[in-house]
PDB file as gemmi writes it, atoms N, CA and C in Angstrom:
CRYST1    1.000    1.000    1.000  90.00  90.00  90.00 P 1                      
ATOM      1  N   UNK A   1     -47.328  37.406  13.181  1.00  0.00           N  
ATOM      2  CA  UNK A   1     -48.009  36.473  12.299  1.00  0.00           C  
ATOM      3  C   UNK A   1     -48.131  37.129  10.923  1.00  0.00           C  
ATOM      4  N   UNK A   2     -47.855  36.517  10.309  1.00  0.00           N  
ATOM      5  CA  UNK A   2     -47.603  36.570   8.582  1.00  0.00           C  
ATOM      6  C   UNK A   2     -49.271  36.697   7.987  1.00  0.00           C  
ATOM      7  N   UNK A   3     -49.377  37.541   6.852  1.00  0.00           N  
ATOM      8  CA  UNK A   3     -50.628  37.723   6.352  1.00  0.00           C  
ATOM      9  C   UNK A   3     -51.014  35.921   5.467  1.00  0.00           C  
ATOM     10  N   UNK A   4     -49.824  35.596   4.837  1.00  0.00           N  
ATOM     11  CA  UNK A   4     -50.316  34.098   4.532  1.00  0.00           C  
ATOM     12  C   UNK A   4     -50.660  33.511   6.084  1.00  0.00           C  
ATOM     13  N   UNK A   5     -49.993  32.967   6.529  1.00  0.00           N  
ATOM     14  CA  UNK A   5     -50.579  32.725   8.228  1.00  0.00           C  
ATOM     15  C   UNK A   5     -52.271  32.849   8.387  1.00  0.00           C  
ATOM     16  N   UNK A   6     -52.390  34.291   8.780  1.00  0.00           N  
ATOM     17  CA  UNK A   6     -53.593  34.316   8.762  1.00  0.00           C  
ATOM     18  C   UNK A   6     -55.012  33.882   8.336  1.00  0.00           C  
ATOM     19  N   UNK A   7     -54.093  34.399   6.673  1.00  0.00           N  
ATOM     20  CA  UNK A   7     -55.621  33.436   5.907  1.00  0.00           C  
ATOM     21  C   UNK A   7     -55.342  32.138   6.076  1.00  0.00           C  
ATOM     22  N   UNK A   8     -54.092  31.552   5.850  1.00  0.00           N  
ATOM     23  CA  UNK A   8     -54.713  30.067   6.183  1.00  0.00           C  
ATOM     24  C   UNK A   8     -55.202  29.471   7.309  1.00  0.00           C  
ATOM     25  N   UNK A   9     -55.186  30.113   8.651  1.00  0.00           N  
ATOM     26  CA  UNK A   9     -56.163  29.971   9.958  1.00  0.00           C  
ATOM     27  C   UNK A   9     -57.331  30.193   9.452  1.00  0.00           C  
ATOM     28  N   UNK A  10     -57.560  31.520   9.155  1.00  0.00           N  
ATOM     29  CA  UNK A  10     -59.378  31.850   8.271  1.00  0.00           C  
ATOM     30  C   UNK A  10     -59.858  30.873   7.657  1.00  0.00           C  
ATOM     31  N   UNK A  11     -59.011  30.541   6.762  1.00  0.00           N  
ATOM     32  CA  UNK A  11     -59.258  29.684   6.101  1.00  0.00           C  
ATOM     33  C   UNK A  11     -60.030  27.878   6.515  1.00  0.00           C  
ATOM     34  N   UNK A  12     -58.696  27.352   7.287  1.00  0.00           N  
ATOM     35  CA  UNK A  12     -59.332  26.346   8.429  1.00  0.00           C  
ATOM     36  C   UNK A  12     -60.470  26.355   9.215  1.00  0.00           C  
ATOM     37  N   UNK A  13     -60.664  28.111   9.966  1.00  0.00           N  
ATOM     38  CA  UNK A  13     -61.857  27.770  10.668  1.00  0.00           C  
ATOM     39  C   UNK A  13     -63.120  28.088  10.031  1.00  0.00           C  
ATOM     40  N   UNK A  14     -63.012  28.693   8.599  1.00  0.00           N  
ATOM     41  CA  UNK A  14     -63.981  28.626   7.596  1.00  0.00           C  
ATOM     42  C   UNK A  14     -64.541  26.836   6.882  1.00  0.00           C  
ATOM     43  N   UNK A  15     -63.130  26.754   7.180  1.00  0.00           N  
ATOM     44  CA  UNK A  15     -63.943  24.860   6.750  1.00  0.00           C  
ATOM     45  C   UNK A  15     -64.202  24.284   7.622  1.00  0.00           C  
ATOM     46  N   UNK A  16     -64.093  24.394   8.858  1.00  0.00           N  
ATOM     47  CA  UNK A  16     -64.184  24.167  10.170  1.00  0.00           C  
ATOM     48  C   UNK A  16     -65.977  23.931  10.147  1.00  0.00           C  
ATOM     49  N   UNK A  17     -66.215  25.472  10.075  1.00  0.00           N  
ATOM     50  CA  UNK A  17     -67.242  25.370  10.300  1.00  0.00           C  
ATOM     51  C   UNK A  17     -68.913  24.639   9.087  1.00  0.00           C  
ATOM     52  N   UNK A  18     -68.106  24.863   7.835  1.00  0.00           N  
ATOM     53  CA  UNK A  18     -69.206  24.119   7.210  1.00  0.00           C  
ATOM     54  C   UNK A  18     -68.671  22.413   7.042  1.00  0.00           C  
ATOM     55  N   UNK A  19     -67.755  22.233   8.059  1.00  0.00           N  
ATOM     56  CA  UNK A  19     -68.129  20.562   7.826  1.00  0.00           C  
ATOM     57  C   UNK A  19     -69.304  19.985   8.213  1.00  0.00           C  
ATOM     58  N   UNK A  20     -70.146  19.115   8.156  1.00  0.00           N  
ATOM     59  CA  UNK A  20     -71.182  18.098   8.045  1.00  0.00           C  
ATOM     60  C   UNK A  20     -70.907  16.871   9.199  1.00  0.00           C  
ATOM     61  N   UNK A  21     -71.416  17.341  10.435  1.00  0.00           N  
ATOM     62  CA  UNK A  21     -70.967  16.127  11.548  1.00  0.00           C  
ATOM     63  C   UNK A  21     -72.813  15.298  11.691  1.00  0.00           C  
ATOM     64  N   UNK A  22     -73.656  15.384  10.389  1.00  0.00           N  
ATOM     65  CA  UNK A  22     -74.841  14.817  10.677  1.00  0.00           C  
ATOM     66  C   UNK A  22     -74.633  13.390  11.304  1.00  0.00           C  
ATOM     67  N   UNK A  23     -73.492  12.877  10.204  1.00  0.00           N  
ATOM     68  CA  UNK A  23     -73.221  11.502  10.761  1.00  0.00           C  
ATOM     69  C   UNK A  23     -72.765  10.814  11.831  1.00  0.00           C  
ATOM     70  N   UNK A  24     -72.652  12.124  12.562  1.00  0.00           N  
ATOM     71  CA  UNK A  24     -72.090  11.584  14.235  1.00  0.00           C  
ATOM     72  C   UNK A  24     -72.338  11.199  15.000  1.00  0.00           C  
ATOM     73  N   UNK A  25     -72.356  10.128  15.685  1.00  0.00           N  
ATOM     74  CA  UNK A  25     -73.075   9.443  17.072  1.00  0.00           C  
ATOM     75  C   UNK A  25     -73.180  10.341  18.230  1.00  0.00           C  
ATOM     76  N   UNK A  26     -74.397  10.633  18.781  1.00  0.00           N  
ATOM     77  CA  UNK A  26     -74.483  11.454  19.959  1.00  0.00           C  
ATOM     78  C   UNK A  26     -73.912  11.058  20.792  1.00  0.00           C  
ATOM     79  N   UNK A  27     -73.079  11.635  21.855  1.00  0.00           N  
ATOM     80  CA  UNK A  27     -72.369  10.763  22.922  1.00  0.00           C  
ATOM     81  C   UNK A  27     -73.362  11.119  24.308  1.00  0.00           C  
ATOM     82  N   UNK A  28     -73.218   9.942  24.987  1.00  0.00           N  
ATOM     83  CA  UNK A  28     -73.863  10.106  26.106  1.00  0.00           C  
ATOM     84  C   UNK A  28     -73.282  10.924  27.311  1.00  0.00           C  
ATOM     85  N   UNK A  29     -74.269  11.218  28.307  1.00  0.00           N  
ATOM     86  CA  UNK A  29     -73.063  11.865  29.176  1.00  0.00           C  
ATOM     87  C   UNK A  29     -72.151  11.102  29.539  1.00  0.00           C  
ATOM     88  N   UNK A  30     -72.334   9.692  30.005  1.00  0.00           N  
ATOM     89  CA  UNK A  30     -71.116   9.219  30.688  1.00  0.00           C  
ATOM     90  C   UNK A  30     -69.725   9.216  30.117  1.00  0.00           C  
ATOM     91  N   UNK A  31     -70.045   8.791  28.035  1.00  0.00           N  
ATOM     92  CA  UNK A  31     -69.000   8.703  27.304  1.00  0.00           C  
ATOM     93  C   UNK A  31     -68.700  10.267  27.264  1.00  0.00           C  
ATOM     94  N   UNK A  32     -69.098  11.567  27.736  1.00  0.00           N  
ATOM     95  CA  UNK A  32     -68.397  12.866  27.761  1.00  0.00           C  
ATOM     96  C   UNK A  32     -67.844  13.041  29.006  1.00  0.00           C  
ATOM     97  N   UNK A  33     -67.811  12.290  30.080  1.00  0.00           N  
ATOM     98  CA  UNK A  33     -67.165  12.900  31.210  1.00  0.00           C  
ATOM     99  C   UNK A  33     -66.015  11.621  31.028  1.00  0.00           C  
ATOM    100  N   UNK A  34     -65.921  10.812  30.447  1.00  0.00           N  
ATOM    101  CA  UNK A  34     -64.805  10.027  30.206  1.00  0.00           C  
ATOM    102  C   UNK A  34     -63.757  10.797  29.271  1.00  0.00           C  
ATOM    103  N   UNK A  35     -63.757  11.957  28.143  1.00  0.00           N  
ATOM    104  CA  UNK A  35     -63.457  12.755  27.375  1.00  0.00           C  
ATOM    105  C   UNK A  35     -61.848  13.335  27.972  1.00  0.00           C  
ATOM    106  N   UNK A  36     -60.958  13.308  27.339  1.00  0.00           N  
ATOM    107  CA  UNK A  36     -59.531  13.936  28.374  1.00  0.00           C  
ATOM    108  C   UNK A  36     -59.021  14.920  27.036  1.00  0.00           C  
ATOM    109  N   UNK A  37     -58.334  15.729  27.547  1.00  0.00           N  
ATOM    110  CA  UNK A  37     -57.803  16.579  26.543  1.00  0.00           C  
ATOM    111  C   UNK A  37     -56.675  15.728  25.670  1.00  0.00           C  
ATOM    112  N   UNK A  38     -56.426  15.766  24.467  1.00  0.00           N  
ATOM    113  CA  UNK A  38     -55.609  15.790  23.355  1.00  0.00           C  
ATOM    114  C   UNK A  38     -54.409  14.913  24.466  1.00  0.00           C  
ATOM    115  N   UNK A  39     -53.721  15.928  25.607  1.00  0.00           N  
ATOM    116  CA  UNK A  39     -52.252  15.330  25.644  1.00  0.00           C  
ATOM    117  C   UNK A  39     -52.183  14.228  27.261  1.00  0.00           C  
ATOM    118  N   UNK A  40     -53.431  13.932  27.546  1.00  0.00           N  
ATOM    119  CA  UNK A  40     -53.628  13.004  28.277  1.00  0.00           C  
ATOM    120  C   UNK A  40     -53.465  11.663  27.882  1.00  0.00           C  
ATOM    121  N   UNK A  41     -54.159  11.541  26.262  1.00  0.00           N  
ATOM    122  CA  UNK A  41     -54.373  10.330  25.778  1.00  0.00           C  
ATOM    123  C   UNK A  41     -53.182   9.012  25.573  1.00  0.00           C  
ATOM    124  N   UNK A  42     -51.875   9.606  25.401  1.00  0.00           N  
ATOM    125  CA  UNK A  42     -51.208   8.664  24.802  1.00  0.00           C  
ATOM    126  C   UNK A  42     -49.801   9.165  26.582  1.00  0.00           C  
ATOM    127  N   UNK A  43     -50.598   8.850  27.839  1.00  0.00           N  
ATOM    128  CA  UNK A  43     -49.654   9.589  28.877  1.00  0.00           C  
ATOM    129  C   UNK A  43     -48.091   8.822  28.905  1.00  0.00           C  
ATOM    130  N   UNK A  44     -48.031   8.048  28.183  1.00  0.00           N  
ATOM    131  CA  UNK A  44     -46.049   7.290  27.901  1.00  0.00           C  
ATOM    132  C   UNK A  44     -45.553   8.217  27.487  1.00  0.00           C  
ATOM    133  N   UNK A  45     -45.870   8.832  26.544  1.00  0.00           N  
ATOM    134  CA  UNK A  45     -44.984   9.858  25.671  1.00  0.00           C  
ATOM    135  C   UNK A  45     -45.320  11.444  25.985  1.00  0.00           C  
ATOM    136  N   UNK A  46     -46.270  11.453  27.079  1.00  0.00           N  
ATOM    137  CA  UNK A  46     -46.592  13.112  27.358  1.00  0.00           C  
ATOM    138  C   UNK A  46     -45.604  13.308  28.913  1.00  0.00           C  
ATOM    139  N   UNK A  47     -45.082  14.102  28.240  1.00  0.00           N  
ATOM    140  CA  UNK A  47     -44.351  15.057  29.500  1.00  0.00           C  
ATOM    141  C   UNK A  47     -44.634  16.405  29.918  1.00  0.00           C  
ATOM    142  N   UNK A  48     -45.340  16.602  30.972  1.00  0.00           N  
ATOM    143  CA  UNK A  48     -45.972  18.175  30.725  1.00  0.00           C  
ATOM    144  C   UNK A  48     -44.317  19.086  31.395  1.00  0.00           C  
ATOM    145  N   UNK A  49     -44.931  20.603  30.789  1.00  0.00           N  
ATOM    146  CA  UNK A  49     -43.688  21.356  30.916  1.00  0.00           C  
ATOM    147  C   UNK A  49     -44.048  21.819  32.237  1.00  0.00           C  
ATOM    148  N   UNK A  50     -42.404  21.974  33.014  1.00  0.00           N  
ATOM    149  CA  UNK A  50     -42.711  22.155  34.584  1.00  0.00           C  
ATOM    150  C   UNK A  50     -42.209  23.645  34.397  1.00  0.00           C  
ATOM    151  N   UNK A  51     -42.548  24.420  35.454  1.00  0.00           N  
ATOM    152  CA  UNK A  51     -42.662  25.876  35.314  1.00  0.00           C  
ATOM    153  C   UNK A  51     -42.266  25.786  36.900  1.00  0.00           C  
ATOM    154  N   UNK A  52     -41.138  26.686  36.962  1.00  0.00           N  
ATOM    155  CA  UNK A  52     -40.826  27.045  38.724  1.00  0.00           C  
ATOM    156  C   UNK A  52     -41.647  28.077  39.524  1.00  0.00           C  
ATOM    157  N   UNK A  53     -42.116  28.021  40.323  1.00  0.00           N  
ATOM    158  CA  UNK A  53     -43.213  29.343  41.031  1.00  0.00           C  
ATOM    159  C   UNK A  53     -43.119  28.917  43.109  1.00  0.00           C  
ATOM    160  N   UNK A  54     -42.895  29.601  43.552  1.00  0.00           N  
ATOM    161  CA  UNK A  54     -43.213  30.457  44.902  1.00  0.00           C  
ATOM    162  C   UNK A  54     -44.134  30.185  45.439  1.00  0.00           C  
ATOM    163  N   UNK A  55     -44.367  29.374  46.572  1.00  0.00           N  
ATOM    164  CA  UNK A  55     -45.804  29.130  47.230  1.00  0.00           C  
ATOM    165  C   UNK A  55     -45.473  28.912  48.874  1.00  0.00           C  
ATOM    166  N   UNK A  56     -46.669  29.670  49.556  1.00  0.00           N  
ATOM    167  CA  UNK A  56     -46.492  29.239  50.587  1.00  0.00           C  
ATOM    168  C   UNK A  56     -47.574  28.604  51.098  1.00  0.00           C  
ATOM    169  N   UNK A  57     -47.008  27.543  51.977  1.00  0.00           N  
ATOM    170  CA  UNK A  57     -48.009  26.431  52.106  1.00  0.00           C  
ATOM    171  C   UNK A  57     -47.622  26.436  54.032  1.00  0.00           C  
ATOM    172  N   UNK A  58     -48.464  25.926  54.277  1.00  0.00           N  
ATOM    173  CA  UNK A  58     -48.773  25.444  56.184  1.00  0.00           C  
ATOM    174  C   UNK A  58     -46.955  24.657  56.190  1.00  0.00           C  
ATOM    175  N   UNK A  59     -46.544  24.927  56.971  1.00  0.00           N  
ATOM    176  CA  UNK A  59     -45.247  24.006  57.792  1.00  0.00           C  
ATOM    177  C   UNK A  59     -45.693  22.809  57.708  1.00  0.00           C  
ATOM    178  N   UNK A  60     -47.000  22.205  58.800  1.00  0.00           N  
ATOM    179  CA  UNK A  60     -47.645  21.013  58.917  1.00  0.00           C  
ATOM    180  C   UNK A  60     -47.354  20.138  57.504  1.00  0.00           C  
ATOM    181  N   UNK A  61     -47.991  20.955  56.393  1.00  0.00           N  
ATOM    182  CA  UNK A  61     -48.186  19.938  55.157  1.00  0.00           C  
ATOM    183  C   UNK A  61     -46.918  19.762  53.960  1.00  0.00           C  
ATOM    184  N   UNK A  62     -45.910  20.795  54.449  1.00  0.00           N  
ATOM    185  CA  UNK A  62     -44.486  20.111  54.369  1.00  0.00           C  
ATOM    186  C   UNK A  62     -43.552  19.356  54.776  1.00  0.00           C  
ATOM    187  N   UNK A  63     -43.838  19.297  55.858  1.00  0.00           N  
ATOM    188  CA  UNK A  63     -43.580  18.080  56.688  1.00  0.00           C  
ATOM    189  C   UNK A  63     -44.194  16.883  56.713  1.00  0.00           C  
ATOM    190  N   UNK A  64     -45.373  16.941  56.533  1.00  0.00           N  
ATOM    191  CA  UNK A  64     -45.860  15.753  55.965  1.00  0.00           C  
ATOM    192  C   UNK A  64     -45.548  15.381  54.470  1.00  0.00           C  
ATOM    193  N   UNK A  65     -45.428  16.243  53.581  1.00  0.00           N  
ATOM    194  CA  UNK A  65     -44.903  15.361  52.246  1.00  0.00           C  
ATOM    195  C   UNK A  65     -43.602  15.092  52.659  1.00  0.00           C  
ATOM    196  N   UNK A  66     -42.757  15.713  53.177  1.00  0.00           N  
ATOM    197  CA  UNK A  66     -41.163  15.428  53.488  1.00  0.00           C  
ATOM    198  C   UNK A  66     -40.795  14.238  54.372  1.00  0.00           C  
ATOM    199  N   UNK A  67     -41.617  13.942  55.215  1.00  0.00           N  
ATOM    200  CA  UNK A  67     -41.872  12.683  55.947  1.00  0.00           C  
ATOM    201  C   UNK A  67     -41.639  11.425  55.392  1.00  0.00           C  
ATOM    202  N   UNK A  68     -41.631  11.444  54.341  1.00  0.00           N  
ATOM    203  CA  UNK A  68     -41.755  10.131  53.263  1.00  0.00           C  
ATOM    204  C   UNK A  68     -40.738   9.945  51.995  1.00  0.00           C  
ATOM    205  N   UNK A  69     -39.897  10.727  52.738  1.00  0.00           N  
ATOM    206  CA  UNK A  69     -38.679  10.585  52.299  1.00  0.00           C  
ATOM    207  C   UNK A  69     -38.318  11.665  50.743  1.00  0.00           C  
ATOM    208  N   UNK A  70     -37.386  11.570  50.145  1.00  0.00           N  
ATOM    209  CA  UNK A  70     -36.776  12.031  49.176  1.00  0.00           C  
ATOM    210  C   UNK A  70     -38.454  11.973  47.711  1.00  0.00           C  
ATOM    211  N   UNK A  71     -38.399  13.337  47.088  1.00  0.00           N  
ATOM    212  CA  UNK A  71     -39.675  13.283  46.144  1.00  0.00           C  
ATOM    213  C   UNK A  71     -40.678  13.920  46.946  1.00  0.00           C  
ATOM    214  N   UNK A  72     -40.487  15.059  47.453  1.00  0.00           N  
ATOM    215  CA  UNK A  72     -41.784  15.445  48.519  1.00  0.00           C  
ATOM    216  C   UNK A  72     -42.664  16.139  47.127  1.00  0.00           C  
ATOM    217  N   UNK A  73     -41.385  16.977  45.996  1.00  0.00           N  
ATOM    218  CA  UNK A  73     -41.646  18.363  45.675  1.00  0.00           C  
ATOM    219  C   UNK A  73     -42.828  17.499  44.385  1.00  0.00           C  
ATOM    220  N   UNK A  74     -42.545  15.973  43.975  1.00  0.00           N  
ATOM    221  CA  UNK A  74     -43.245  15.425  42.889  1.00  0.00           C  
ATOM    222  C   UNK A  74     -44.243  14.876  43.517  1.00  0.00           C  
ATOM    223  N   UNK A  75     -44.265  14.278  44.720  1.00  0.00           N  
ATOM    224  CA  UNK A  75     -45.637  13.887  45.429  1.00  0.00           C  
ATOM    225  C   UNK A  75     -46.850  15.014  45.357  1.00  0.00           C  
ATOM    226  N   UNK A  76     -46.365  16.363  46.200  1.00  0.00           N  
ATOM    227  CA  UNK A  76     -47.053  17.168  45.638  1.00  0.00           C  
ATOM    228  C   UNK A  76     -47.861  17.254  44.089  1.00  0.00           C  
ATOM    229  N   UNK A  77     -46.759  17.468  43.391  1.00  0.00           N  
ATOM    230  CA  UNK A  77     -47.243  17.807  41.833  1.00  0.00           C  
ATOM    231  C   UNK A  77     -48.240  16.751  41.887  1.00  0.00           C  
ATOM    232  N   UNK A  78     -48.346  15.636  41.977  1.00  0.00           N  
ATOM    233  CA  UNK A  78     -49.130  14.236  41.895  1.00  0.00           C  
ATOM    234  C   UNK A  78     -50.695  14.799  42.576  1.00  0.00           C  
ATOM    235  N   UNK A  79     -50.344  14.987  43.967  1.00  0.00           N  
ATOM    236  CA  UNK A  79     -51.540  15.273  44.103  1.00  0.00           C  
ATOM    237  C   UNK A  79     -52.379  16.171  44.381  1.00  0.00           C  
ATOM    238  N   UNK A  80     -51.838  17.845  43.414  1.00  0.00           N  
ATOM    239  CA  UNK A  80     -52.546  18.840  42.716  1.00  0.00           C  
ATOM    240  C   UNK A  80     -52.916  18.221  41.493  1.00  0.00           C  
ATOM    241  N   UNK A  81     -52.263  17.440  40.746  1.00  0.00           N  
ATOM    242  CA  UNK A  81     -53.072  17.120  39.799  1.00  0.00           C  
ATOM    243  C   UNK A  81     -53.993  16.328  39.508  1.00  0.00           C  
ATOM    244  N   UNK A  82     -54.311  15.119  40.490  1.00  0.00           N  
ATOM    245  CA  UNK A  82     -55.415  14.182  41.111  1.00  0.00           C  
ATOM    246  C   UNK A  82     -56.480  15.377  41.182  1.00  0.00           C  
ATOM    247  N   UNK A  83     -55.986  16.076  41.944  1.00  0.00           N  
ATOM    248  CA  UNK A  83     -57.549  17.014  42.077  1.00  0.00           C  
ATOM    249  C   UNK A  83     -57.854  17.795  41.193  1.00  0.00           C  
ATOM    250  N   UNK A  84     -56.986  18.454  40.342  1.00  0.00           N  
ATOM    251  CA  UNK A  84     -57.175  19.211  39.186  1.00  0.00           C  
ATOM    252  C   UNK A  84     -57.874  18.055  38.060  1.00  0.00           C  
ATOM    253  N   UNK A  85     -57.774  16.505  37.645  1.00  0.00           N  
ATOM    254  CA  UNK A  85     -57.927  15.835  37.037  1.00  0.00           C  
ATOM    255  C   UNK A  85     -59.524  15.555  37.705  1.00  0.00           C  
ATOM    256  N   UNK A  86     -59.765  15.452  39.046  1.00  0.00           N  
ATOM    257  CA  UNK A  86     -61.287  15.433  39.236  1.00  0.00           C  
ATOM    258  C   UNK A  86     -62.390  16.441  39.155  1.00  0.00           C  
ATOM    259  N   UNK A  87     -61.268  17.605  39.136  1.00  0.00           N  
ATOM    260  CA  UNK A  87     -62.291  18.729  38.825  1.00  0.00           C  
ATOM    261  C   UNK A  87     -62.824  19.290  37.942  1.00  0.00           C  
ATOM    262  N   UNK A  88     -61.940  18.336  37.070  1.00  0.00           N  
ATOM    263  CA  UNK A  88     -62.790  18.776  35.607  1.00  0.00           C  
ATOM    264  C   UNK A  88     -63.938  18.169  34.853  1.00  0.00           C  
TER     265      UNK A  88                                                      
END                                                                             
């Protein structure tokens, strides 16, 4: 990272911090647990990046996603991320 770089990050989170959010509507809890990160919002055009990794899982519960034909390995992905999406 470049010394211009830098300061202009410094810089940002220096204005960052004296902005003025008096005028902001308090949100309630419900409207904060409705809240999704940045690349959830617009999900047509978000493609998250897939990363290959090694897991071992029960026989039983490969066979059961495989049971249902062709797409076991994206069913999965689907529903680690159902639960990763409720756990937050």
């Amino acid at each position: 990272m470049t010394t211009t770089e830098k300061a202009r990050i410094a810089a940002e989170i220096k204005a960052f911090g004296n902005t003025d959010f008096s005028d902001s509507p308090e949100l309630s809890d419900e409207q904060l647990k409705q809240l999704k990160p940045s690349h959830y919002r617009n999900m047509a055009n978000y493609k998250p990046v897939k990363k290959t990794v090694n897991v071992r899982l029960d026989a039983d519960v490969i066979e059961w996603l495989q049971s249902a034909g062709k797409g076991y390995q994206t069913r999965m992905n689907a529903i680690l991320r159902e639960a990763m999406e409720k756990a937050v």
